[in-house]
Residue, then its C-alpha position, 0 to 999 in steps of 0.5 A: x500500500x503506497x500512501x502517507x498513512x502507510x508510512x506513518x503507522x509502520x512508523x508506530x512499530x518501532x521498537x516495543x509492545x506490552x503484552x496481549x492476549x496468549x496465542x497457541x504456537x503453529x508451524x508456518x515456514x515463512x517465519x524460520x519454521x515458527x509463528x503462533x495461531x491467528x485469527x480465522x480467515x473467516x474474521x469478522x471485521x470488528x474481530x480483526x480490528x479490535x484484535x488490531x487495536x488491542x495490540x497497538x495498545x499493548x505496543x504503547x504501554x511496552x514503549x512506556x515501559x522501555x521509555x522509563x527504563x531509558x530515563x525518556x518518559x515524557x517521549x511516551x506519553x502522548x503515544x500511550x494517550x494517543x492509543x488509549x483513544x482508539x475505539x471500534x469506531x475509529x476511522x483510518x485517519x484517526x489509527x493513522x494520528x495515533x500512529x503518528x504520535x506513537x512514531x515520535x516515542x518509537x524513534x526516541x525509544x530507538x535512538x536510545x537503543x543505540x547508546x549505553x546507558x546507566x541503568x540502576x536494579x528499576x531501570x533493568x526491571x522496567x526494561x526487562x518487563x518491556x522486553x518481555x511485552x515486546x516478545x509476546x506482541x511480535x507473537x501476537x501481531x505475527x500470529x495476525x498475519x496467518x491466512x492473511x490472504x484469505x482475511x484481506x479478501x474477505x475484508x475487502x468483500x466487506x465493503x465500506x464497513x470493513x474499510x478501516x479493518x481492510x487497511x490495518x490489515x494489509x499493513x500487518x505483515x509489516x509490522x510483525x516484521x518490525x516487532x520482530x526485528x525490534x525483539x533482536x535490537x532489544x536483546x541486543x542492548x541488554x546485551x551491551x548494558x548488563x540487563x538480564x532478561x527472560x530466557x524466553x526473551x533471548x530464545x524467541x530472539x534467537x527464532x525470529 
């Protein structure tokens, strides 16, 4: 999908997420041989949007966690305030503002990644709780993309009233795909600062 609005809500995944709901794991070789179950594609359009917004909300509350960690707690709060606001009702451009305003706290997050940073025994555990919440999220947003062929066709017959589900759909391949680029940078800091995480953390870093 080639517009602004794209752009702007890839932006959204740059670095976290806070946990969501559990999914059950599955083979799918497009993902080094391991994903975990989505939804059918049979979904109803409010089941896959609100599945979507839900994981945007847990996006937000991890980037809260990191940010508090990185000593940048101001960078997340108009992201963490922006998701909250989403509802079923809302339309593309109000996901894509969100998205937007989440843009910011990630890039923050990301150019905090890249330095060293004294972290006391809070910092470490804020961090590690995030890191955490990111490796349940890319699972989540990843178990969003099985038969996602399948959903986008039934979305789009659908018509107007799956319009904005259609939309966060097509970008939802990409973002699992951040998520998960984004547990390897993670790791790769607590590597760097001396921040011990779940050895699930590590491990689902190592398979993505």
């Amino acid at each position: 999908m080639i517009t602004s609005s794209k752009s702007a809500l890839i932006a959204c995944l740059a670095v976290a997420a806070l946990g969501a709901a559990n999914a059950s794991l599955a083979q799918n070789p497009g993902n080094g041989g391991t994903t975990y179950s989505g939804l059918q594609a049979t979904t109803r359009p409010e089941e896959f949007l609100g599945k979507f917004i839900e994981l945007e909300r847990a996006d937000a509350a991890a980037n809260t966690l990191l940010a508090n960690a990185l000593h940048i707690a101001e960078a997340a709060k108009p992201a963490a305030s922006a998701m909250q606001a989403l509802d079923m009702q809302a339309s593309i451009g109000e996901v894509t503002s969100a998205a937007a305003a989440a843009g910011a706290t990630h890039q923050a997050v990301t150019q905090a990644l890249a330095g060293r940073i004294a972290l006391n025994d809070t910092d470490k555990a804020n961090f590690a709780n995030g890191a955490v919440a990111l490796m349940q999220t890319a699972k989540e947003f990843t178990a969003l993309t099985k038969n996602i062929g399948a959903t986008k066709q039934a979305l789009a017959a659908a018509g107007a009233p799956a319009r904005v589900a259609l939309y966060a759909a097509r970008n939802t391949p990409e973002m699992a795909a951040q998520l998960r680029a984004q547990v390897k940078a993670v790791v790769a800091f607590a590597s760097a600062n001396q921040v011990t995480l779940s050895a699930d953390v590590v491990e689902a870093a190592a398979a993505m």
